[in-house]
N, C-alpha and C positions, 0 to 999 in steps of 0.2 A: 447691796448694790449701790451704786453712788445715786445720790441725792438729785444732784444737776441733771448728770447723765441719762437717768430716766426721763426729764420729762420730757414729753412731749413739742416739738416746735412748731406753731401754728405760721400758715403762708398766707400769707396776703393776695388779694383777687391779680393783681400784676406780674406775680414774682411767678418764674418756674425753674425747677430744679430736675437736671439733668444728671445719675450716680454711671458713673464707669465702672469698671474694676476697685480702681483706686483713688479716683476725683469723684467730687462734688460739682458741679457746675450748677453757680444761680445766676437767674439775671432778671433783672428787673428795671424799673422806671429810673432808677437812679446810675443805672449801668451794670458790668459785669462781674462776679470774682470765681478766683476756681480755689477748693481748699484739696490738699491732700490729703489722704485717707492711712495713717499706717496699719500695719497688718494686724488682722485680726479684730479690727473695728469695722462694721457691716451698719450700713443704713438703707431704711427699707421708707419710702413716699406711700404713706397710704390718707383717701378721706382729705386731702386739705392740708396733712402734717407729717412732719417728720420725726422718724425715731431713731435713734442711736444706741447700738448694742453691740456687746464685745463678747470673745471668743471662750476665754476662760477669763476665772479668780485672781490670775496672777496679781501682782502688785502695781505692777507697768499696765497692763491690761485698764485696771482698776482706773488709775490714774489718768491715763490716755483718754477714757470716757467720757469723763467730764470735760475734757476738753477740749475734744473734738464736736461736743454738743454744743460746747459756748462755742466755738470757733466757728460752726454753720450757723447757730444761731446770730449771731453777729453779723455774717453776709447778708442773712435772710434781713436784718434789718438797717441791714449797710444800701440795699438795691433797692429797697423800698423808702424807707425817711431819710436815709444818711446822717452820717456824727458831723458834731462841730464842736470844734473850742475857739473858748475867744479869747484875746490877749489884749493886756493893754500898754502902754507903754508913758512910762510918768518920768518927767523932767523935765527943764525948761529946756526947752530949743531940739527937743527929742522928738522924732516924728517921722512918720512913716509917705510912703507915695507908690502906686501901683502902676506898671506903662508894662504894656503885653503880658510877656510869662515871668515879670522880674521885678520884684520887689526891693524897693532902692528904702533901705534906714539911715535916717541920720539918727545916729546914738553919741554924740559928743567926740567921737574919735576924729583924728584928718581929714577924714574920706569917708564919704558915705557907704555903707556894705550892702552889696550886693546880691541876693538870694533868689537864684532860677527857678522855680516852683517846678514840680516834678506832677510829671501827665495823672490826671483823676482827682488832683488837689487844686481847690478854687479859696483864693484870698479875698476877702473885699475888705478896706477900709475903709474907717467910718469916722468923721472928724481930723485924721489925719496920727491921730494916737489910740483905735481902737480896732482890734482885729477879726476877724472870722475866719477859720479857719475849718472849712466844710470838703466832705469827700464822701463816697461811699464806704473805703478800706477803712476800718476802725483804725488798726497798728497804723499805717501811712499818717491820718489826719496826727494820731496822738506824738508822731515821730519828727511830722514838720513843724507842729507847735513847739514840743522840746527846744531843736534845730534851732528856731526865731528867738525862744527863750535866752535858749546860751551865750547869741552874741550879746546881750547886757544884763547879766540875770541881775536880781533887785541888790541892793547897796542894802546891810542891815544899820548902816550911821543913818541917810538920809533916804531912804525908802528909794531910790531911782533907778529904773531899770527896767525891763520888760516881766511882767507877770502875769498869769493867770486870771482871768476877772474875779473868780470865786478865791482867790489865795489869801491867806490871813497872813499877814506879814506882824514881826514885831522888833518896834524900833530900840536898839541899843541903845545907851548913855553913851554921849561919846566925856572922853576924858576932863575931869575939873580942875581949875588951875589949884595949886597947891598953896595954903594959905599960911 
C-alpha cells in the first residue's frame, strides 16, 4: 500500500469537508478549493480526519493514491494557514510597486511590465524589491511566483534578476582579457 496514501489527514477545528460522488469540497478560514476524485479513489471523513483509499492494486490505482491524499491534504492546509513564496528582485534601479490587482515591475526593460494578479492570489511588497506571494491554492501561489520569476529570471554573470529568497544562486567567471 502506498506510503503517503495511507496516512491519515488530520482537520483543523475551522476547516470542513464536504465528499460528493466525485468532489472533495473543503473550506475554511482562508477560503475555498474543490479537488476531483478519479475513479476508483474513495474518501471516507471520520473522528476529525481523513482517509484516502483505492479500488484495486493496479499500478494507476496505486499511483493516483498518493496523490490524491497529497492533493486534499494540501487544500486542508491551503484553507487553514495558506502557502506563500517570496521573491526577491536584485539590481540597481529594479523594483517593484502594487496599485489594485496589478503589479507594475521595473526590471530595466523600456516599459515597466505589467502583471494582473489572478482572484485567491494576494502580493504584498515589502521595501519596494521584496515579494510575498500568498494564496490558499498551493499550484496557483507556486504558478504566479514562477510567472513574476520569468520576466527577469537571475543573470548567472552578475546575479540580477528576480529570485527566489531561499535560491542559491552561483556566479560565473565572466571572460579574461587574453594576455
Amino acid at each position: 500500500m502506498s506510503r503517503i496514501g495511507r496516512m491519515p489527514i488530520p482537520l483543523d477545528s475551522g476547516v470542513t469537508v464536504t465528499v460528493d460522488s466525485s468532489t472533495v469540497s473543503v473550506k475554511g478560514p482562508k477560503g475555498q478549493l474543490a479537488q476531483d476524485l478519479p475513479r476508483g479513489i474513495t474518501v471516507k471523513i471520520e473522528d476529525q480526519t481523513i482517509t484516502v483509499s483505492r479500488q484495486d492494486d493496479s499500478k494507476r490505482q496505486r499511483a493516483l493514491h498518493g496523490l490524491c491524499r497529497a492533493l486534499l491534504a494540501n487544500a486542508v492546509r491551503g484553507v487553514s494557514t495558506g502557502f506563500e513564496k517570496r521573491l526577491e528582485i536584485h539590481g540597481v534601479g529594479f523594483r517593484a510597486d502594487l496599485t489594485g490587482k496589478t503589479l507594475k515591475l521595473s526590471l530595466g526593460y523600456t516599459q515597466p511590465v505589467e502583471f494582473a494578479l489572478p482572484d485567491g492570489i494576494e502580493v504584498k511588497v515589502e521595501k519596494n524589491t521584496r515579494l510575498l506571494v500568498s494564496g490558499c491554492d498551493r499550484q496557483q501561489v507556486g504558478q504566479v511566483a514562477a510567472n513574476l520569476r520569468a520576466f527577469r529570471p537571475p543573470d548567472a554573470y552578475k546575479l540580477k534578476g528576480i529570485r527566489y529568497a531561499n535560491e542559491r544562486l552561483r556566479k560565473k567567471a565572466g571572460k579574461t582579457a587574453a594576455t
